[in-house]
ROLO-898575 format. One line per 8 residues: number of its first residue (from 1); their letters; for each residue x, y, z of C-alpha. Coordinates in steps of 0.1 Angstrom, whole numbers. Each point is the difference from the previous one (the first is absolute). Layout:
# ROLO-898575
NUM> A> X,Y,Z ~ ...
# end
This chain:
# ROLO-898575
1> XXXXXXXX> 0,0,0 ~ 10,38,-10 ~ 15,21,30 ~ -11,34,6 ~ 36,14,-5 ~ -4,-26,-27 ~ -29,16,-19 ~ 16,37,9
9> XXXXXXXX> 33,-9,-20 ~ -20,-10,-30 ~ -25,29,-2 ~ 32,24,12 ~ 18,-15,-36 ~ -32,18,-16 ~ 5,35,14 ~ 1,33,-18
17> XXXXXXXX> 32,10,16 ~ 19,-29,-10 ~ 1,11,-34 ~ 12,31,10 ~ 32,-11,25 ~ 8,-34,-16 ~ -3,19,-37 ~ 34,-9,-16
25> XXXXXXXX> 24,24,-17 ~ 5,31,9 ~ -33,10,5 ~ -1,-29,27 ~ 36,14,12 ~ -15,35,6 ~ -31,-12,19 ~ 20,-21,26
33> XXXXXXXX> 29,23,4 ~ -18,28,10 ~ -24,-19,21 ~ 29,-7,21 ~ 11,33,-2 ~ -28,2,23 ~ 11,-26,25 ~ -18,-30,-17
41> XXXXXXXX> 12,-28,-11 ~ -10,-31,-20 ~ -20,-18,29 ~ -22,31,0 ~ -7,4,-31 ~ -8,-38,-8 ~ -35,6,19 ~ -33,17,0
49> XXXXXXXX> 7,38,-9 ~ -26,21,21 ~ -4,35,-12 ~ -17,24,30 ~ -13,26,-12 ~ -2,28,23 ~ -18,31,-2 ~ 17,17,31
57> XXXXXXXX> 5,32,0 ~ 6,28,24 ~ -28,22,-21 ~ -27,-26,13 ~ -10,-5,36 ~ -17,-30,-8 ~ 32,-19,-9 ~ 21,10,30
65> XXXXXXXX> 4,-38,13 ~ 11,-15,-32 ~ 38,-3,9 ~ -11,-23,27 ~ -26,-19,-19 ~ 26,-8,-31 ~ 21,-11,25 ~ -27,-23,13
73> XXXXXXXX> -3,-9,-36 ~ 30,-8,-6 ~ 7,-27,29 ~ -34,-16,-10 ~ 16,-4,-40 ~ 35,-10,10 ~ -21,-25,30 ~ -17,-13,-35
81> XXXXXXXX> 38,-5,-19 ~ -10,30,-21 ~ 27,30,-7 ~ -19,37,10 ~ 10,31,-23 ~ -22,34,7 ~ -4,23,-26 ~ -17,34,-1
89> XXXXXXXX> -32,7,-14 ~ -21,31,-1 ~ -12,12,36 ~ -37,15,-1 ~ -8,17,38 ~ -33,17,-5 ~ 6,29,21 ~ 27,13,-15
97> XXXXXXXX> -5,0,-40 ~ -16,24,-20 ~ -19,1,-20 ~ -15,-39,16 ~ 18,-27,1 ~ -26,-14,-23 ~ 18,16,-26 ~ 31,-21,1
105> XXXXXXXX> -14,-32,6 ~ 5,-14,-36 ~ 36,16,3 ~ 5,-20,32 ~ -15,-32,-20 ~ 20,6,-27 ~ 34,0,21 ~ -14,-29,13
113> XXXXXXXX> -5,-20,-26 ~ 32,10,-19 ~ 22,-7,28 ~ -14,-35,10 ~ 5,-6,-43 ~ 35,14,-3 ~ 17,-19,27 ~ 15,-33,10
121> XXXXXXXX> -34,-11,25 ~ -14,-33,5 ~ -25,18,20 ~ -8,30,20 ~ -17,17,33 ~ -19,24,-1 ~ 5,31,29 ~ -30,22,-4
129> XXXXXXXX> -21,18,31 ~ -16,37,-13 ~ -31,1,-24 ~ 18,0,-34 ~ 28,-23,6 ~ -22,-27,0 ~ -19,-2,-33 ~ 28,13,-16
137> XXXXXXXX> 24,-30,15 ~ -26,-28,-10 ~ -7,19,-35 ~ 38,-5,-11 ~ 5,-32,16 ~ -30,-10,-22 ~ 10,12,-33 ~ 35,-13,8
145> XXXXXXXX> -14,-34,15 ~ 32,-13,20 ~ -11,-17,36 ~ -10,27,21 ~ -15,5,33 ~ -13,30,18 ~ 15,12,35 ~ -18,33,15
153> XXXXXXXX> 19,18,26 ~ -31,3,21 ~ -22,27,18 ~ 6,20,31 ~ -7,2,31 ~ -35,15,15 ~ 10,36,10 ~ -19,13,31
161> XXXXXXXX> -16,37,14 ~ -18,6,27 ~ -15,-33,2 ~ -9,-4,-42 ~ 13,-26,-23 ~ 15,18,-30 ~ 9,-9,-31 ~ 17,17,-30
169> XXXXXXXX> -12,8,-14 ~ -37,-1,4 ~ 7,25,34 ~ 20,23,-23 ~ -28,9,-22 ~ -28,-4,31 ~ 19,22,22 ~ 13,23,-23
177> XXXXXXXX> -36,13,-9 ~ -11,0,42 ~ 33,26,3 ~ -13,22,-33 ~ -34,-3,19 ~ 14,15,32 ~ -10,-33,20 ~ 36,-10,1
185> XXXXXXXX> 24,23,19 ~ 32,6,-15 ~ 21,-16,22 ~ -18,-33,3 ~ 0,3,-37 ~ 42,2,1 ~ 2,-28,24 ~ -19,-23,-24
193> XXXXXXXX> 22,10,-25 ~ 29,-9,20 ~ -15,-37,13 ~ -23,-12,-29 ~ 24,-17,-22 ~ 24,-16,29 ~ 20,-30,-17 ~ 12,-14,-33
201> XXXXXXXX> -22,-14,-19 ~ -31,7,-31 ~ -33,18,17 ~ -20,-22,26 ~ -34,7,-11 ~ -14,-19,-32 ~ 13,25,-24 ~ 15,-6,-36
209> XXXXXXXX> 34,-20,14 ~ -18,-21,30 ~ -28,-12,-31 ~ 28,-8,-22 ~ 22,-23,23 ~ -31,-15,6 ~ -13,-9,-29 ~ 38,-15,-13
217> XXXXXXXX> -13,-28,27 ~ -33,-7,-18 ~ 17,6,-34 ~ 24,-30,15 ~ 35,21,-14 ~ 10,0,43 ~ 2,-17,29 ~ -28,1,23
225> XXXXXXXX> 5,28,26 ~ 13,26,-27 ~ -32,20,4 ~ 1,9,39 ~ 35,-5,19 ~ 8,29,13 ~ 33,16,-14 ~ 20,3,34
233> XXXXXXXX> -16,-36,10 ~ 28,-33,1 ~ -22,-17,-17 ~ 6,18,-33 ~ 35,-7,4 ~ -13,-34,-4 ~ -17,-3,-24 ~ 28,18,-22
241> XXXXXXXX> 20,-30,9 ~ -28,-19,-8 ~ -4,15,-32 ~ 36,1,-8 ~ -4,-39,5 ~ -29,-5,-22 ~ 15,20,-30 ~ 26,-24,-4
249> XXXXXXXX> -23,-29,-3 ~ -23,21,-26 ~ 30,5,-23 ~ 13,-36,-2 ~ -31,-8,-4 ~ -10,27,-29 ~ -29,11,15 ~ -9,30,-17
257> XXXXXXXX> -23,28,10 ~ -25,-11,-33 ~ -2,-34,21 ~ -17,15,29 ~ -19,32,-13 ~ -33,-6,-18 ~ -31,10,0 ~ -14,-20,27
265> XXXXXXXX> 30,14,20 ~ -11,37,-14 ~ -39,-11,10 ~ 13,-8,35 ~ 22,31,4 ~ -32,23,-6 ~ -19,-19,26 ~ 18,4,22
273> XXXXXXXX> 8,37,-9 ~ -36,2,5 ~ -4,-16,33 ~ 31,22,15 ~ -20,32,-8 ~ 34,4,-23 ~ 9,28,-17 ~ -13,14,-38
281> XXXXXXXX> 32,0,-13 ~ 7,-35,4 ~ -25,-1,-31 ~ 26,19,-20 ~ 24,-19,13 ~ -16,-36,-10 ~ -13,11,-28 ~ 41,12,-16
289> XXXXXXXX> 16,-34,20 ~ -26,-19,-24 ~ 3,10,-29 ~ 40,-12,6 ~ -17,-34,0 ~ -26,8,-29 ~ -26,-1,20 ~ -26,31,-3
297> XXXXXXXX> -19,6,34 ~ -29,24,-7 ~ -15,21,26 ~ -31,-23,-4 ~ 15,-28,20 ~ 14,20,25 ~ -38,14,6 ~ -15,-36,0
305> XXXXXXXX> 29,-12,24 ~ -10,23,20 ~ -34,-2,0 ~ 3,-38,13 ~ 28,4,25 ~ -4,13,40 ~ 23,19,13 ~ 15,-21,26
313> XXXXXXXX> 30,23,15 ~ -10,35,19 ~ 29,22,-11 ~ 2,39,0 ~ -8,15,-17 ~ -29,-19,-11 ~ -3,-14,41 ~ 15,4,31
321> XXXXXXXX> 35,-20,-3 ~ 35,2,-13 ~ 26,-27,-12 ~ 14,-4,31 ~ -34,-16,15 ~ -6,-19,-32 ~ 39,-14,5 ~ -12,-7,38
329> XXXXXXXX> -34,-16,-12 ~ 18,-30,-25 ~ 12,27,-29 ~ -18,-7,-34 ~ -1,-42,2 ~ -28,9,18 ~ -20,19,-24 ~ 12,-22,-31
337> XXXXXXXX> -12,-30,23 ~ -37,13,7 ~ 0,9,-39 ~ 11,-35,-10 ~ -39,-7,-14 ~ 5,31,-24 ~ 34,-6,-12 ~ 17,-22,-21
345> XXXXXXXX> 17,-21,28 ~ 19,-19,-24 ~ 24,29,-18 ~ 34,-10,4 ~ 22,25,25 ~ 39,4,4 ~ -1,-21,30 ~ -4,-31,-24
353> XXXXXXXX> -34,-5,16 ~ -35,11,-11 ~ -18,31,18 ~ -25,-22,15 ~ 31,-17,15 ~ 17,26,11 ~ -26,10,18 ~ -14,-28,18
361> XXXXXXXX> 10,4,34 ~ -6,36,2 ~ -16,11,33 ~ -41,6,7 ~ -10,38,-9 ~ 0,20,36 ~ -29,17,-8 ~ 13,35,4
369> XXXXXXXX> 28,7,-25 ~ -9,-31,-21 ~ -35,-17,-6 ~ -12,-32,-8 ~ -17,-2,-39 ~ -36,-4,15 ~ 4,25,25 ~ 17,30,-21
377> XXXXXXXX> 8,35,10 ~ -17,12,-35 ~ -18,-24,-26 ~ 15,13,-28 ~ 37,8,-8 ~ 9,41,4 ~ 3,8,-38 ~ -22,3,-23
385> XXXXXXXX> 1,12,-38 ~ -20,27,-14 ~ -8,9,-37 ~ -24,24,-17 ~ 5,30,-27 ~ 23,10,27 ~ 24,-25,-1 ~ -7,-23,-30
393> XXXXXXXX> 26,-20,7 ~ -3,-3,37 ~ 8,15,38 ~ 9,-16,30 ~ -13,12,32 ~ 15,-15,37 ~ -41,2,13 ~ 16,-21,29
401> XXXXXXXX> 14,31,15 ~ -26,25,-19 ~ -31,19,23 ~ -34,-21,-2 ~ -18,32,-6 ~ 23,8,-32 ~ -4,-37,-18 ~ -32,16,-23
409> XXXXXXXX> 5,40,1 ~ -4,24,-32 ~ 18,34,3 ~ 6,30,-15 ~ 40,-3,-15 ~ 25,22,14 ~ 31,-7,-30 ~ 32,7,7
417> XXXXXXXX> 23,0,-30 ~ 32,-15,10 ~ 17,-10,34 ~ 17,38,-5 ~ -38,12,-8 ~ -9,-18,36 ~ 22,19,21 ~ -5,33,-10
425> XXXXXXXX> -32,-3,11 ~ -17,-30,15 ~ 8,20,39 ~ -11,30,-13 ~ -27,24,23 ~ -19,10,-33 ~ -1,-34,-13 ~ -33,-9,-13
433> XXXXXXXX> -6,-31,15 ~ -29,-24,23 ~ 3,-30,22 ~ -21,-17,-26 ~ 20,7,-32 ~ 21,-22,-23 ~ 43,12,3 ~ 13,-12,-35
441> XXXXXXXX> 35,0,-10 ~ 12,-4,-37 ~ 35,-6,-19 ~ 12,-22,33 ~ 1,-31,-20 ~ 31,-22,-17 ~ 2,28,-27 ~ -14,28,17
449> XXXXXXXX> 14,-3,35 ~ 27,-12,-13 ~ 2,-31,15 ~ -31,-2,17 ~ 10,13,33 ~ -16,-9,33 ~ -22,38,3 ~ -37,-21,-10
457> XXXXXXXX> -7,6,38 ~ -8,41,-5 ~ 2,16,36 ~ -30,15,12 ~ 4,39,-3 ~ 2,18,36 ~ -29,17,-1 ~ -22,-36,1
465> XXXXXXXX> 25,-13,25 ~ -9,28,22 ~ -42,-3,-3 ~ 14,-39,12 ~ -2,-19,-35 ~ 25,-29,-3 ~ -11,-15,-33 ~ -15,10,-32
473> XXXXXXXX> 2,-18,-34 ~ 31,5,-21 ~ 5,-11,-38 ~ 32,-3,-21 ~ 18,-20,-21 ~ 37,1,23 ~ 4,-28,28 ~ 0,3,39
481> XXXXXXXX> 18,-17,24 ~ -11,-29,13 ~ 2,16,37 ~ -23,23,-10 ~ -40,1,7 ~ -33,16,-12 ~ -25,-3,-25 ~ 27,6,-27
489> XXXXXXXX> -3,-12,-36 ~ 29,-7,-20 ~ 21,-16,-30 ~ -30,17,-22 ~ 9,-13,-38 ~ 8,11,-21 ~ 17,28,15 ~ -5,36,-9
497> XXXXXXXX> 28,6,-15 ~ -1,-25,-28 ~ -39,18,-6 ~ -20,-26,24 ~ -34,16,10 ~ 16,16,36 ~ 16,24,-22 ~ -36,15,-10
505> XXXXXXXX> -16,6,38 ~ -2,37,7 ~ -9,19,32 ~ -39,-7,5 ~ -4,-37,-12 ~ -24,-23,14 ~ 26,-29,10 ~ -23,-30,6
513> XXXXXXXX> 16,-28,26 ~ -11,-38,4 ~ 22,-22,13 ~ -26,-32,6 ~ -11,9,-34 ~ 38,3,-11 ~ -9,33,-18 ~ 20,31,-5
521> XXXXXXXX> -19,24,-18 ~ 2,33,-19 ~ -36,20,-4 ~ 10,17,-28 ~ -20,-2,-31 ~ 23,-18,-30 ~ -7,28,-22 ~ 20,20,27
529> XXXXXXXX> 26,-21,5 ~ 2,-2,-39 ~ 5,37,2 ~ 29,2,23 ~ 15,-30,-13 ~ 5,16,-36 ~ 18,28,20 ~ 21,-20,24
537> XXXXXXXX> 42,7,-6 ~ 23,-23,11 ~ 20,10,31 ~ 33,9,-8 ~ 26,-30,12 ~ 22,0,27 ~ 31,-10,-18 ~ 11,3,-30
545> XXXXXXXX> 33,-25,-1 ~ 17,-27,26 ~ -23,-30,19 ~ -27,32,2 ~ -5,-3,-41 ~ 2,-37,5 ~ -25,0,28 ~ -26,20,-18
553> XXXXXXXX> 3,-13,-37 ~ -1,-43,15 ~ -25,-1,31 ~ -27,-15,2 ~ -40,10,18 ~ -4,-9,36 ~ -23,-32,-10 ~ 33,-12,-18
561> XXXXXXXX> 21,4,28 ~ 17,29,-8 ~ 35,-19,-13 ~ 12,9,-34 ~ -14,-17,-31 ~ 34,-14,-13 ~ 7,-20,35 ~ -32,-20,0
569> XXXXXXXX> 8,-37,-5 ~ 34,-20,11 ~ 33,-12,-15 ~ 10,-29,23 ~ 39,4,2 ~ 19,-31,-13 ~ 33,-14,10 ~ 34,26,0
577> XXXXX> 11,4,-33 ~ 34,16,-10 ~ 16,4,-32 ~ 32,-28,-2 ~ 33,22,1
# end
């Protein structure tokens, strides 16, 4: 009978990298020598070569505990008889980019992609934590199709005020607005600041990063406990180990990322997307990671998902929670176990083992932060997908953490005509505007915004604070975060800026919203609309040469998933080949 170490030297005679370092000539010559220029030898290079790729930088708070966690990663691949190499990639941090990270996603993918192709890797890890680094990490690994798994870094800590929970950066916004309002004293406002984000790690609420590390368990491309390990916990030390092990075993294996992503693995990801309360950009984000595969998710589906699936997990800001309880509670096994009857429990994972398996022995819901599939939070999932003359080719709305009293509202529109338009005036004293009217916002989309930046959650202006209004209904075509709340409509496609019916709403319009009718309409006449379409100009572009032009001439509608048109698709790398010298 075959040994293991057996079966490991015949699949390692099949790696990439051993056409690269055991290449003869010069070519071969060149590889090896300057390998050990490195301290290597020929041991080390006759074995698994791991690439981690690490999106650290010192520009992105999210990232800030990656030098330990490679190093966690790399004791679980050498453990495995694997040799670790880190390279660079692209490092998105929300905060700090302008104009949106958004806008540099496919860039991020792109580097990706191109480094995974271009190098000597039998395989590769994935270091990824804040919103963008995610999708864009899985979107190249796709296209490029070497084994791959996904390590997050992991959210923070709970931070803590007078007695509150809070959570960035739900309390930003929340408290933020109570301080304009003059309910908030300055100084309690400056302590929060200094307290509210108080250890490494992605935001602890279920915003745009939490969803995402989430939904890489249901989507089976990591290990169980990727979602909700905190960053600063020991237990994310070990599962980089773990994960470091595990990658080694994927690539003498040749288990590629088109082996474990499919539609039933995309089907499972929006459940559960759904049943987190997750954030609407993780419908951009599915939607671009997709269409890698060739796979084309239409809003439709994500509405009927929805539709059919509770929402299990009560998370801010669509409940009362944050990460760190639903890490305390049995992390996302739990949810993916109550789910198991509306999933597709058979979808292969990295672990080797089906979802259903993985998640077997997951704990009982506690009926607080996580809830059994009879006994739900919410019967229905927390998005849901609008269309109308409005938005002909769909909205999302979060309704989970939208006002009751605003889910069927018609208002007059107050328009605003960029993000530059919005701050002008939207605080101003004189500002025609009523608790019952309809704040739109137009050229915020992947054209218009550019990039479609996170402003789709329009503040309510000062005046309206004051009389003690906290919510109104808010229309555009830009994203918002997913730590954001209120009855906010976004994505709207097509965008404005490529013509899409936003572009034709003026001051005055009757703005008609139904979200249990899934309706988002315009009460304009279409003779009217006829009339101001035939006199509509294109907005003048942002840039006019550089990964702007590129941007702007090659991305695609926020139904699409926003990734550029020449990327959809994959080209699965082959074995190293050099040219004989």
């Amino acid at each position: 009978m075959e040994t293991q170490q057996g079966r490991h030297n015949r699949a390692d005679a099949m790696l990439r990298s051993r056409t690269f370092f055991q290449e003869t000539g010069v070519s071969g010559f060149l590889h090896r020598a300057f390998i050990k220029s490195m301290g290597y030898d020929d041991l080390d290079v006759d074995r698994p070569v791991i690439g981690i790729c690490n999106t650290w930088s010192e520009l992105n708070n999210c990232h800030g505990n990656f030098p330990e966690l490679i190093k966690a990663v790399r004791r679980g691949v050498l453990q495995a008889g694997g040799l670790p190499l880190e390279f660079p990639t692209i490092s998105l941090g929300e905060i700090f980019l302008n104009p949106t990270s958004m806008f540099l996603r496919n860039l991020a993918a792109m580097d990706t992609e191109e480094m995974i192709r271009s190098q000597p890797l039998d395989g590769v890890v994935l270091l990824v934590n804040c919103d963008k680094t995610i999708p864009a990490a899985i979107m190249g690994a796709l296209s490029a199709d070497l084994p791959s798994i996904v390590l997050s870094g992991g959210p923070m800590l709970n931070g803590h005020f007078k007695g509150q929970t809070l959570g960035a950066c739900s309390d930003c916004r929340r408290l933020t607005a109570e301080y304009q309002a003059g309910t908030l004293s300055a100084e309690d406002y400056a302590a929060v600041e200094d307290g509210i984000v108080r250890s490494q790690g992605h935001c602890m609420v279920m915003g745009t990063a939490s969803t995402m590390n989430c939904m890489c368990e249901a989507l089976g491309i990591s290990l169980p406990g990727n979602g909700a390990t905190p960053a600063v916990d020991s237990r994310r030390l070990r599962l980089g180990v773990a994960a470091g092990r595990r990658i080694v075993e994927l690539a003498r294996t040749e288990v590629r990322p088109s082996d474990i992503l499919s539609r039933a693995s995309f089907e499972n990801a929006i459940t559960l997307l759904c049943s987190l309360g997750g954030s609407t950009n993780a419908v951009v984000h599915l939607c671009a990671i997709a269409r890698r595969m060739g796979l084309a998710l239409d809003l439709e589906l994500f509405d009927s998902i929805s539709r059919r699936t509770p929402m299990l997990t009560s998370l801010r800001p669509s409940g009362d929670y944050q990460m760190e309880e639903l890490f305390e509670a049995g992390g996302v096994s739990v949810i993916l176990r109550q789910l198991l009857p509306l999933l597709h429990g058979d979808a292969l994972t990295v672990t080797g083992r089906t979802l259903g398996e993985n998640v077997a022995d997951a704990p009982e819901p506690d009926g607080v932060v996580t809830a059994r599939l009879d006994q739900p939070f919410q019967p229905e999932g927390g998005l849901a997908v609008l269309k109308g003359n409005l938005a002909p080719k769909g909205a999302v709305i979060k309704h989970s953490a939208a006002s009751p009293a605003l889910m069927q509202h018609t208002g007059r529109a107050l328009v605003f005509r960029d993000y530059n338009d919005l701050q002008r005036r939207i605080h101003a004293p004189d500002l025609d505007v009523g608790p019952h009217d309809v704040l739109v916002l137009q050229n915020s989309g992947p054209v218009g915004g550019p990039g479609m930046p996170e402003i789709g959650n329009l503040p309510i202006p000062h005046k309206l604070l004051q009389q003690g209004v906290r919510d109104m209904v808010r229309i555009s075509d830009a994203r918002m975060s997913g730590t954001a709340f209120g009855t906010i409509v976004l994505h709207v496609s097509p965008e404005s800026a490529v013509g899409g019916p936003l572009a034709l709403v003026v001051d005055g319009d009757l703005v008609e919203l139904d979200v249990s009718g899934r309706r988002l309409e315009l009460k304009v006449p279409e003779s009217e609309l006829a009339r101001r379409r035939a006199s509509w100009t294109v907005p003048k572009p942002d840039f006019d040469r550089g990964y702007g032009q590129l941007f702007l001439e090659h991305v695609t509608q926020a139904d699409e998933g926003c990734d550029f048109d020449f990327l959809h698709g994959r080209t699965p790398v082959k074995a190293v080949e050099q040219p004989k010298l």
